[in-house]
C-alpha distance (Angstrom), angle and dihedral (degrees) to the residues before:
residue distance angle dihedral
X1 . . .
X2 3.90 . .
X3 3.67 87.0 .
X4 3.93 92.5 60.7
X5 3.52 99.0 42.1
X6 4.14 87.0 50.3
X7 3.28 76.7 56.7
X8 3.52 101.8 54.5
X9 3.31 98.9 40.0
X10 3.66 87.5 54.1
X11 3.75 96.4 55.0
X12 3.77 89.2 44.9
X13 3.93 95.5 59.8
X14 4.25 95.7 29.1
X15 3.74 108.3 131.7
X16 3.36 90.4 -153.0
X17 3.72 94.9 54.2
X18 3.75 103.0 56.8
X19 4.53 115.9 -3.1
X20 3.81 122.3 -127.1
X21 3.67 90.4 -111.4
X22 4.23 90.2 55.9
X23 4.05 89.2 47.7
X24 3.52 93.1 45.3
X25 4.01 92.3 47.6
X26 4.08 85.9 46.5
X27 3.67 93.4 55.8
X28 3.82 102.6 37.9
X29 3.48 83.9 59.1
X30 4.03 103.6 46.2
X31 3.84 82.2 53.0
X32 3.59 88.2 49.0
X33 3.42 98.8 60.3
X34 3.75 94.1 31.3
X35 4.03 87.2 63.8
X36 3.78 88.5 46.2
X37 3.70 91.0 54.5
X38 3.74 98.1 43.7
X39 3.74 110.1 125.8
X40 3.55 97.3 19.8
X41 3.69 120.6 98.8
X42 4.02 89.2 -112.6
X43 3.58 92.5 65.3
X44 4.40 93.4 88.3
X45 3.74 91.3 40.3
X46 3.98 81.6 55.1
X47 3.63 100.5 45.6
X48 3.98 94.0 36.3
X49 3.62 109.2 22.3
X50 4.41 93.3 49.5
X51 4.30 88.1 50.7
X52 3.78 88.7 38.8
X53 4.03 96.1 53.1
X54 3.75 88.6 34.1
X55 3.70 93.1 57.8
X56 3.78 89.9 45.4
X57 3.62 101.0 42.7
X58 3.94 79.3 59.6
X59 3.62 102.2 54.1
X60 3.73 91.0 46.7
X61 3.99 88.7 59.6
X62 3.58 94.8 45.1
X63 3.89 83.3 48.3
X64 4.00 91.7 55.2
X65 3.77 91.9 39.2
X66 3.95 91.5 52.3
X67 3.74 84.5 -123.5
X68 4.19 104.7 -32.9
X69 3.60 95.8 -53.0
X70 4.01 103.0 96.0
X71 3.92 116.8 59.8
X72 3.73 108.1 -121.0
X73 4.01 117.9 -173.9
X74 3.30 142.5 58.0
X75 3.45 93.2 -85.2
X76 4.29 132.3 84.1
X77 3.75 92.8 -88.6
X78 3.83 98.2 180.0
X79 3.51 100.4 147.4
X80 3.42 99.7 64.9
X81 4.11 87.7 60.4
X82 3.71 101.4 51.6
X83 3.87 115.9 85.9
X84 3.42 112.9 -99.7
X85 3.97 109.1 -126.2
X86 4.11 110.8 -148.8
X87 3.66 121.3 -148.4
């Protein structure tokens, strides 16, 4: 179980994965639109319902991939075959 989250946690804060400027781009705009929607009665389904589907969308791919190391897609997914070498 510590092993997976490592994991995880390793995937969710890879620079290689997803750059700074991406992250920073992803977030300005979930605030964005949270501030537009605050007040209305979208704003929890934003700020709840986005992290929430997010999160699940996730699982489900590392479900499908048996845990990143099958492709799965339409598209030439080699990465996620090759052995990943850890420095």
């Amino acid at each position: 179980m510590r092993e997976q989250i490592r994991r995880e946690l390793g995937v969710m804060f890879s620079r290689r994965i997803q750059p700074i400027p991406v992250r920073v781009a992803k977030w300005m705009v979930f605030l964005a639109v949270a501030r537009g929607l605050r007040g209305t009665r979208w704003f929890w389904a934003w700020v709840f319902g986005l992290p929430t589907v997010g999160i699940m969308v996730h699982f489900f791919y590392r479900h499908m991939t048996r845990g990143w190391t099958r492709p799965c897609g339409g598209w030439a997914d080699v990465e996620a075959i090759r052995p990943r070498i850890e420095v």
